[in-house]
C-alpha positions in Angstrom: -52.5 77.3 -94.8 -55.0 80.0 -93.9 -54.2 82.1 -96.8 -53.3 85.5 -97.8 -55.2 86.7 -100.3 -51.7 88.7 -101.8 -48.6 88.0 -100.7 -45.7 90.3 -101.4 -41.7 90.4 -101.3 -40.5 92.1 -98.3 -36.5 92.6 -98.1 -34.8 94.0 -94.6 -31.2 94.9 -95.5 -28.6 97.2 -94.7 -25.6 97.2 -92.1 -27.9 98.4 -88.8 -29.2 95.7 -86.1 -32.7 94.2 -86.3 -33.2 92.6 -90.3 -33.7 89.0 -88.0 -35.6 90.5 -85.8 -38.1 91.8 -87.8 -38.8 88.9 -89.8 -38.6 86.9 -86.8 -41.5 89.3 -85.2 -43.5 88.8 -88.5 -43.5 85.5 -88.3 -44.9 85.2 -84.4 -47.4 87.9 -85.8 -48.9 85.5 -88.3 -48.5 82.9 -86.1 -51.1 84.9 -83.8 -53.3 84.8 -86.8 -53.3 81.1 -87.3 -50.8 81.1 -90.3 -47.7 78.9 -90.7 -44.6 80.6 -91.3 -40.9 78.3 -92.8 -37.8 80.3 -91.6 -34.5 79.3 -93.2 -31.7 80.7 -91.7 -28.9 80.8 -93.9 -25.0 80.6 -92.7 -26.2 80.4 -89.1 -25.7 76.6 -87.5 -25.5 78.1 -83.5 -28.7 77.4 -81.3 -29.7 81.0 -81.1 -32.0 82.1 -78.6 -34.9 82.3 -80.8 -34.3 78.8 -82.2 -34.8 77.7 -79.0 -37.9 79.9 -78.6 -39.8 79.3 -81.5 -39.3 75.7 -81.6 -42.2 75.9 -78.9 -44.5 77.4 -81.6 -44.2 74.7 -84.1 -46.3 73.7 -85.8 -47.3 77.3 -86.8 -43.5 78.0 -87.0 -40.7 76.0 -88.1 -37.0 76.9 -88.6 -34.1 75.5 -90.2 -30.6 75.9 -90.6 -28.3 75.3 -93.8 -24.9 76.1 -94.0 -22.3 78.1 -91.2 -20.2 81.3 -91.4 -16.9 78.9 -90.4 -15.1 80.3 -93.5 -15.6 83.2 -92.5 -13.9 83.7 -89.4 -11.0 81.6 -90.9 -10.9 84.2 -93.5 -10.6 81.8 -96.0 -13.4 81.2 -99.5 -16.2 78.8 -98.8 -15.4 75.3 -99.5 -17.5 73.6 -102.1 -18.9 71.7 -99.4 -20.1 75.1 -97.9 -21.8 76.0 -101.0 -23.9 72.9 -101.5 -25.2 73.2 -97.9 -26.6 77.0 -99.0 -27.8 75.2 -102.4 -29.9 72.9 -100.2 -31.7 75.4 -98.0 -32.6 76.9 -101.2 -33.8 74.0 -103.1 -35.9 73.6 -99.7 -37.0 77.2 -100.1 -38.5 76.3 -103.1 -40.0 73.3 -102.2 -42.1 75.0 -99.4 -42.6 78.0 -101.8 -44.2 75.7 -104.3 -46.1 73.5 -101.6 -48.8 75.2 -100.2 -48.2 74.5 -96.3 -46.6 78.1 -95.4 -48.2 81.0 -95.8 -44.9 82.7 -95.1 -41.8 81.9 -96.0 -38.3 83.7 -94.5 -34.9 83.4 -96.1 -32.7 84.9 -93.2 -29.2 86.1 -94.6 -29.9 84.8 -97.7 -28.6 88.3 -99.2 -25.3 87.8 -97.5 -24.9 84.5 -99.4 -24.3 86.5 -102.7 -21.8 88.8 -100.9 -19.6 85.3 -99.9 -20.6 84.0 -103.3 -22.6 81.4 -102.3 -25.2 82.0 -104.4 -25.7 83.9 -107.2 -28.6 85.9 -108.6 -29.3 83.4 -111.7 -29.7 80.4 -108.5 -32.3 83.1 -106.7 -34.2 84.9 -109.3 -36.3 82.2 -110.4 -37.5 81.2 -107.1 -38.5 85.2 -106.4 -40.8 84.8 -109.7 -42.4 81.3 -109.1 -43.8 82.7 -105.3 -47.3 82.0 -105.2 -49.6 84.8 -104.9 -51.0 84.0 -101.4 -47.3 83.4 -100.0 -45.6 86.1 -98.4 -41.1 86.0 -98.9 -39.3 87.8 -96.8 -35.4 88.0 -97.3 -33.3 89.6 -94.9 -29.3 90.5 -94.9 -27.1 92.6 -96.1 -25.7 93.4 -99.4 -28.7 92.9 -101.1 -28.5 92.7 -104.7 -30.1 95.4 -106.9 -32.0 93.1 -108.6 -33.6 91.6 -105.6 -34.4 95.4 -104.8 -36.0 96.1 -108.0 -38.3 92.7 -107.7 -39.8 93.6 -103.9 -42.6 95.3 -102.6 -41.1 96.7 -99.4 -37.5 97.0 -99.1 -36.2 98.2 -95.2 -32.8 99.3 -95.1 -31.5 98.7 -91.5 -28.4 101.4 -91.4 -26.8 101.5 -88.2 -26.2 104.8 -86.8 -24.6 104.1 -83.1 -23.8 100.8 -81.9 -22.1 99.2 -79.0 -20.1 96.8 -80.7 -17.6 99.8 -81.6 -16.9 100.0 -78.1 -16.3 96.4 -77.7 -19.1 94.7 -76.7 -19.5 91.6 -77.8 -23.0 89.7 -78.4 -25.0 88.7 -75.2 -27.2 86.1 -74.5 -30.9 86.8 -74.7 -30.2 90.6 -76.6 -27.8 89.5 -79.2 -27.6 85.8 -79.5 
């Protein structure tokens, strides 16, 4: 780790486009500055582009995927099965938290976990308090808890004011996906 001297709790939510993205830039950012950065990408198990992309800046990046948004779709509850998947991305949150190789740390979607009940606040809450000082957390989705509000030192909301999915468009390659 190079080390930040203060690390905060940054949280991109809301219903607009971009609260990947911007952790996503963040994390080539600090990459530029010699840092090494975990993303965990909650509910997400598709080869994105930017899996793809950043896989060439490992080591200084390194992503991971727990868990899938199958239930969803099938509009049906998450399967226990599904929930201990999202319980091991965050016991490997943790780990790296607590391990002094990243000097940033992302939780992408993690927010949208509590609106599917896949986590709950008492399964989050501790980890957001044992962050080291020199690690920076970002958590990104929507639905954010309050609580997880009232515990960050940034909070983005992403609202979405026009978008071209209302007219149909699904997600493209490269923009979207």
């Amino acid at each position: 780790m190079s080390g930040l001297k203060k690390g905060f709790i940054q949280v991109y939510t809301g219903n607009g486009k971009g609260k990947t993205t911007a952790a996503l830039g963040q994390a080539i950012r600090s990459s530029g500055s010699g840092m090494k950065s975990l993303i965990i990408q909650f509910m997400k198990d598709f080869p994105y582009g930017e899996l793809r992309a950043l896989k060439s800046l490992e080591p200084l990046i390194t992503i991971e995927q727990y868990g899938n948004d199958t239930f969803v779709l099938e509009k049906r509850p998450p399967e226990d099965k599904e929930k201990e998947e999202i319980q091991r991305g965050l016991k490997r949150a943790q780990d790296a938290l607590l391990s002094g190789e990243y000097d940033l740390v992302i939780l992408d979607e993690i927010c949208v976990c509590f609106y599917f009940g896949l986590l709950n606040l008492d399964d989050v809450m501790p980890l957001l308090s044992m962050k080291p000082e020199n690690v920076e957390l970002i958590l990104t989705g929507r639905y954010c808890p309050e609580e997880i509000l009232d515990m960050a030192d940034l909070v983005t909301d992403m609202r979405e004011i026009k978008h071209y999915y209302r007219k149909g468009i699904t997600s493209r390659k490269g923009i979207e996906c």
